[in-house]
C-alpha positions as CSV (number, residue, x, y, z in Angstrom):
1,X,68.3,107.8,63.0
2,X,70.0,110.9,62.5
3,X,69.8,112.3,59.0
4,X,72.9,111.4,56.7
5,X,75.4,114.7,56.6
6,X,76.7,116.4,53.2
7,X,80.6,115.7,52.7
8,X,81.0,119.1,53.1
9,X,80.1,118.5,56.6
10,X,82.9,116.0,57.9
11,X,84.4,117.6,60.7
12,X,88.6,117.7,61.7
13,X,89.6,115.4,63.4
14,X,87.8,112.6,61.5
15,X,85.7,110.2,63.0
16,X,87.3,106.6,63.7
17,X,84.0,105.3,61.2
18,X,82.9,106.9,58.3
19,X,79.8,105.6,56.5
20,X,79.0,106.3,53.0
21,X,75.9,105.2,51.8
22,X,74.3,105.0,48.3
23,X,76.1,104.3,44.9
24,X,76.5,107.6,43.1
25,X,80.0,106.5,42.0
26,X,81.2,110.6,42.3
27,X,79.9,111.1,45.3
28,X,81.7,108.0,47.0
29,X,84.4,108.8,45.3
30,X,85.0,112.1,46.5
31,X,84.0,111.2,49.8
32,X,86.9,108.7,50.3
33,X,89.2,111.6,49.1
34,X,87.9,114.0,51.1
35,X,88.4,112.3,54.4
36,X,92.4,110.8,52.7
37,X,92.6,114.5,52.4
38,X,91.9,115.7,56.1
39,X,94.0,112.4,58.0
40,X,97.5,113.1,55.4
41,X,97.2,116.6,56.7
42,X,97.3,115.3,60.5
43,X,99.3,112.3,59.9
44,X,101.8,112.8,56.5
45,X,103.1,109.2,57.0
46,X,99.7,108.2,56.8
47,X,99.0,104.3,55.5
48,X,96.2,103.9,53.1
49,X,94.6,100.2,52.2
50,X,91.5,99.5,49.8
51,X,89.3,96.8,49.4
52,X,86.5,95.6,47.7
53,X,83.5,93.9,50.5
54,X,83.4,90.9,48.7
55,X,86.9,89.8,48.3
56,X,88.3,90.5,52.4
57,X,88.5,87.8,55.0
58,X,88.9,87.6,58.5
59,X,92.4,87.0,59.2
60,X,93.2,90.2,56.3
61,X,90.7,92.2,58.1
62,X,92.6,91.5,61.4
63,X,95.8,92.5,60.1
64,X,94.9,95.8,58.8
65,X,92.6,96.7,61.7
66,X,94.2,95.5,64.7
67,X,96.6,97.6,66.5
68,X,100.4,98.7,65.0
69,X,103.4,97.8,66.0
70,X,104.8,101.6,65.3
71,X,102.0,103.3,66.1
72,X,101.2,104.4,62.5
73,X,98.0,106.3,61.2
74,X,96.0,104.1,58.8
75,X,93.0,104.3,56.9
76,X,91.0,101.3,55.7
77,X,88.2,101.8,53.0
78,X,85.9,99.1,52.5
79,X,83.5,99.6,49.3
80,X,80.5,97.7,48.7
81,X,80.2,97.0,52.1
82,X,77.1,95.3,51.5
83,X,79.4,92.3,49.9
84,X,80.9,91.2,53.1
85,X,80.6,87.7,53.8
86,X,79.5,86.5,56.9
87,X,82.5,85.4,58.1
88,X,84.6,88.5,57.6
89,X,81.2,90.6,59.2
90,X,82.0,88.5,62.8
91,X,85.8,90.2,62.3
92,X,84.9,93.9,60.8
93,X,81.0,94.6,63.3
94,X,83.2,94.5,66.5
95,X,85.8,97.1,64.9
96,X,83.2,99.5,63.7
97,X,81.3,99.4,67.3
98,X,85.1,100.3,68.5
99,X,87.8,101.4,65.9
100,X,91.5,101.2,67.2
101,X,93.4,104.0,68.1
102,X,95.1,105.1,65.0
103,X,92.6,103.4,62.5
104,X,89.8,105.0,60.3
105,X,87.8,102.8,58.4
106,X,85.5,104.2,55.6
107,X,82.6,101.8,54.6
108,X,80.8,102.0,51.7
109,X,77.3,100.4,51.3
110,X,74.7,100.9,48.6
111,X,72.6,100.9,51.2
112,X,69.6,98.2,50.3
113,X,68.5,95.0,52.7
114,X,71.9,93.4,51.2
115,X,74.4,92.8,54.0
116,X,72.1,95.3,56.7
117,X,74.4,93.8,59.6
118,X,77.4,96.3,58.3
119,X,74.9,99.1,57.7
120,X,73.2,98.8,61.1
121,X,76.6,98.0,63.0
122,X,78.1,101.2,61.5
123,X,75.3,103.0,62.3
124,X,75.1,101.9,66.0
125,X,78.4,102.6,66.5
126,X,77.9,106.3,65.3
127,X,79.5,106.0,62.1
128,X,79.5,109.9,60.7
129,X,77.2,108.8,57.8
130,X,77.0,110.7,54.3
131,X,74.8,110.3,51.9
132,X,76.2,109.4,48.5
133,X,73.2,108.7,46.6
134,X,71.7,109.0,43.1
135,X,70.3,112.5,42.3
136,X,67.4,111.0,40.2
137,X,65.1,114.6,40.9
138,X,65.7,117.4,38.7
139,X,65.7,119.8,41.8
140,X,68.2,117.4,43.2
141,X,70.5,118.0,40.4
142,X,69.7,121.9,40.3
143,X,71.2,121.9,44.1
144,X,73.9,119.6,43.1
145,X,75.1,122.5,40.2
146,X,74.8,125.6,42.7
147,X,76.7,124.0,44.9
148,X,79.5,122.9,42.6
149,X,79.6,126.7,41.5
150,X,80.1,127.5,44.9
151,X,82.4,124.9,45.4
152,X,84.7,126.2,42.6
153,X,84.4,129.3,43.9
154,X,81.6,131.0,41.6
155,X,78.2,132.4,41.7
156,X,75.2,131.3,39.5
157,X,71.7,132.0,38.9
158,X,69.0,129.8,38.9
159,X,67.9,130.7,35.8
160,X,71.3,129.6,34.4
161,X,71.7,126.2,36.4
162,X,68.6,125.3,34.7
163,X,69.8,126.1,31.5
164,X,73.1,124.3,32.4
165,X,71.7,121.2,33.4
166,X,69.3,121.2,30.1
167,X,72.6,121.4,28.0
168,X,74.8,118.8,30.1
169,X,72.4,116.3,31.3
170,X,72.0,114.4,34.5
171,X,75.7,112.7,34.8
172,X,77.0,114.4,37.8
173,X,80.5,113.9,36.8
174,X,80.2,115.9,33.8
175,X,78.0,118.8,35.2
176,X,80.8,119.0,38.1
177,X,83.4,119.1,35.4
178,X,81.3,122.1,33.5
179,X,80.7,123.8,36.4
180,X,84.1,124.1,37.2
181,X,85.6,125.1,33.9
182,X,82.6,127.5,33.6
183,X,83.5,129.5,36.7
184,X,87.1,129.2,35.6
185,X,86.2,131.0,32.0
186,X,84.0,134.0,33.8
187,X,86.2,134.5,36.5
188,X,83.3,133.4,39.3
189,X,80.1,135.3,37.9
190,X,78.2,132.5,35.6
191,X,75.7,134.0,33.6
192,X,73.1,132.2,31.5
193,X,73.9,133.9,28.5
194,X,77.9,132.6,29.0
195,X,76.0,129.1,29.9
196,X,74.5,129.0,26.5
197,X,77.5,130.6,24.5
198,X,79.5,128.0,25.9
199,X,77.4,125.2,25.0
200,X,75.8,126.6,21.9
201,X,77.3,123.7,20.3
202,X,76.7,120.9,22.0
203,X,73.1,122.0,22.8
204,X,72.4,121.8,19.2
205,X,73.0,117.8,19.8
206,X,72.7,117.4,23.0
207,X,69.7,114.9,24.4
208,X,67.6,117.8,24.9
209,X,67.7,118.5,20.6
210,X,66.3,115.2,20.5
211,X,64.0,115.2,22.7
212,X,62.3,118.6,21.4
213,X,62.0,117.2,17.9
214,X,60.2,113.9,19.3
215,X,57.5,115.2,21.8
216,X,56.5,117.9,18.5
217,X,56.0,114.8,16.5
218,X,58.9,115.5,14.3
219,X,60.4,111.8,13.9
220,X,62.9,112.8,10.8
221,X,64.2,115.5,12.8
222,X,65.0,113.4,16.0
223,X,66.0,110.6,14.3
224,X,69.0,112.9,12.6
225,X,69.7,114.4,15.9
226,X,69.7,111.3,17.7
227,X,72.2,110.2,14.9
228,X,74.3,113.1,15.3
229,X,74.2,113.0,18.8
230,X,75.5,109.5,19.4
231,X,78.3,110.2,16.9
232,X,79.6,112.9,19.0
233,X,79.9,110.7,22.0
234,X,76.4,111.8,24.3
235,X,75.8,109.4,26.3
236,X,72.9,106.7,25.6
237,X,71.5,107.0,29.1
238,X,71.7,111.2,28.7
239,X,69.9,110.8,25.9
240,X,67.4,108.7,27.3
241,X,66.8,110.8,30.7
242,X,66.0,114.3,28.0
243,X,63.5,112.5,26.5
244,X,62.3,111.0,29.4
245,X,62.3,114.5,31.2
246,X,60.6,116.0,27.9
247,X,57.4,113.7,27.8
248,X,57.6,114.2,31.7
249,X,57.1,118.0,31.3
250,X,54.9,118.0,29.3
251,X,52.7,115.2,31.6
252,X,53.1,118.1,34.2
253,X,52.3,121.1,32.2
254,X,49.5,119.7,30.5
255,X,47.9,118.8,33.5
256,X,48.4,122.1,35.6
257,X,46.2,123.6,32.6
258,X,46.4,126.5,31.1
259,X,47.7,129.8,33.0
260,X,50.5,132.5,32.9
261,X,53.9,130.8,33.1
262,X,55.5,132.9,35.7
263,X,52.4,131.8,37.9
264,X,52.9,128.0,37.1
265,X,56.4,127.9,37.6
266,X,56.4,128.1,41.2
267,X,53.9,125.4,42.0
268,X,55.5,123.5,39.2
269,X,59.1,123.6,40.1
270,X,60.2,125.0,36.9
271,X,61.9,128.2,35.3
272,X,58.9,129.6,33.2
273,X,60.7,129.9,29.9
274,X,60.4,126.1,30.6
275,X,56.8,126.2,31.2
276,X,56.6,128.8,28.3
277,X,58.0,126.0,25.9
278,X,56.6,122.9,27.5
279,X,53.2,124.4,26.9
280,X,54.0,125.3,23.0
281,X,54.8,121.6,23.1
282,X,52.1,119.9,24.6
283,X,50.0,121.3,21.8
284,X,48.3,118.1,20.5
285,X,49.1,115.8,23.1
286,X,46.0,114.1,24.5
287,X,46.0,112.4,28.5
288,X,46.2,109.1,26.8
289,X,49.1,109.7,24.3
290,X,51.0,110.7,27.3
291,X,50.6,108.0,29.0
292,X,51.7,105.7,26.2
293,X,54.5,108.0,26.0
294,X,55.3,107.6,29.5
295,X,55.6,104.4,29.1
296,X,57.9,104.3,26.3
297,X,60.0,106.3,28.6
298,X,59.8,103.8,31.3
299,X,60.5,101.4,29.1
300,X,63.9,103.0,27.4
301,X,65.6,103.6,30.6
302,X,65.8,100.0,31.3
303,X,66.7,99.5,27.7
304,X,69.8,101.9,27.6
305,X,71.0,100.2,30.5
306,X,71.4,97.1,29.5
307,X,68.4,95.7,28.9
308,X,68.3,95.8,25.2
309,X,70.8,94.1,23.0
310,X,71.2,97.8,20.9
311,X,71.1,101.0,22.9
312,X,70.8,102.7,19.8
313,X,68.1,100.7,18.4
314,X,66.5,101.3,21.5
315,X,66.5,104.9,21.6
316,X,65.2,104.9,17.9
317,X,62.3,103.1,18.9
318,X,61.2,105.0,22.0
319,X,61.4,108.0,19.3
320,X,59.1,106.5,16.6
321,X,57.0,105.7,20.0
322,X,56.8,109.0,21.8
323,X,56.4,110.5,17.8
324,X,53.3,107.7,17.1
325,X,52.0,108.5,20.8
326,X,51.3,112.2,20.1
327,X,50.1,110.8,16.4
328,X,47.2,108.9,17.8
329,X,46.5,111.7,20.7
């Protein structure tokens, strides 16, 4: 199977089938715009149609797929394609193996074992396929900011998309809306230090704050940041994912011993002023303490979403058990 292409990738004219897989909601997103974008550019008169997989029949899927009376342009999306019922999926396979003249359908499927017939018909049929799926590794997310620089028009370090994604998080909505407004304030040429001027402020609460005060064993301290943070509207799960990623670090650090950091940052993956602080920080930690603390970690993200009937509660926990964790170390 052929590798799934970036959106940046769809060519003009589009494809009678595109397939977007995974369930990164702004990656979807933008890819439905993108290729709504290209056809009202060919076709001006262009008629649009959405629906969700699980709520289209047959006979409605007939109607908007099968050929037009006046020989309009159209564009069908489908999203969570993985919802169609049988019934409709004996109407919508043949169309995808053979799209009418005229007609572009966009699927969307989260792309699990759930409803595989619409995945592998799309895909047999040649679907263009692009990938629209979680960037869960912080190199993944890295890339993600670089190119949204670029996208806007800018140019960024990597020292400074580090130190961009530390301050924002990992919600790709808001990192694409920073790195927008940040090439927008520099006029293109984003620089760490404007990276950290700019979020001076909402680093000092940001996930990150809290997550430096908990792996150090400072409970008090995190527990007033944590406070502070949530009352300035970071996000639970952004929360959750710093101190996650802090007690990850650390895991990392700690176990690539001692050494230069400008040496261990290139087998690590890191910046070294991240290895530089990640080793001040994994003073006192022992191998078991961080394994507990993994598993608080482990534990939280499930909590924050939706697991546990506080989010807030939760995340005060995992601090008291990342703080008792390097207690016990």
């Amino acid at each position: 199977m052929p590798r799934p292409a970036s959106l940046d990738e769809l060519p003009d004219p589009v494809p009678g089938v595109v397939l977007l897989v995974g369930d990164e909601e702004l990656l979807v997103t933008r890819g439905i715009s993108t290729v709504s974008s290209k056809l009202r550019k060919q076709f001006p008169e262009l008629s649009e149609g959405e629906r969700s997989g699980g709520e289209i029949d047959g006979p409605e899927l007939h109607e908007l797929l099968g050929p037009s009376l006046f020989a309009d342009a159209r564009l069908l999306v489908i999203r969570s394609g993985q919802d169609v019922r049988v019934a409709a999926q004996q109407v919508l396979l043949p169309y995808l193996a053979a799209p009418e003249q005229g007609v572009t359908i966009v699927v969307h499927h989260a792309g699990g074992a759930k409803g595989k017939a619409v995945l592998e018909a799309a895909r047999k049929g040649k679907a263009f396929e692009i990938s629209c799926a979680k960037l869960t590794r912080p190199d993944e997310r890295l890339d993600f900011v670089s190119a949204e620089v670029r996208r806007a028009g800018g140019r960024i370090s990597r020292e400074a998309v580090s130190a961009l994604v530390d301050a924002v998080g990992s919600d790709l909505r808001e990192l694409a809306a920073t790195a927008a407004q940040l090439v927008s304030d520099s006029g293109g040429d984003v620089s760490i230090d404007l990276v950290r001027a700019f979020h001076k402020g909402r680093a000092e609460v940001s996930g990150f704050a809290v997550s430096d005060l908990a792996v150090v064993g400072n409970a008090a301290g995190a527990l007033e940041a944590l406070r502070y943070a949530v009352d300035v509207g970071v996000p639970h799960v952004v929360i959750a994912d710093a101190l996650a990623d802090g007690v990850r670090t650390i895991a990392r650090v700690a176990s690539a011993g001692r050494g230069d950091p400008y040496s261990l940052a290139s087998s690590l993956g890191m910046p070294p002023w991240k290895v530089k602080r990640a080793q001040g920080q994994s003073r006192g930690w022992s191998e078991p303490g961080v394994r507990n603390a993994l598993g608080v970690v482990a534990r939280l993200n499930a909590d924050v979403k939706g697991e546990a009937a506080s989010a807030n509660y939760a995340l005060e926990r995992a601090i008291r058990g990342i703080v008792a964790a390097r207690a016990a170390s």
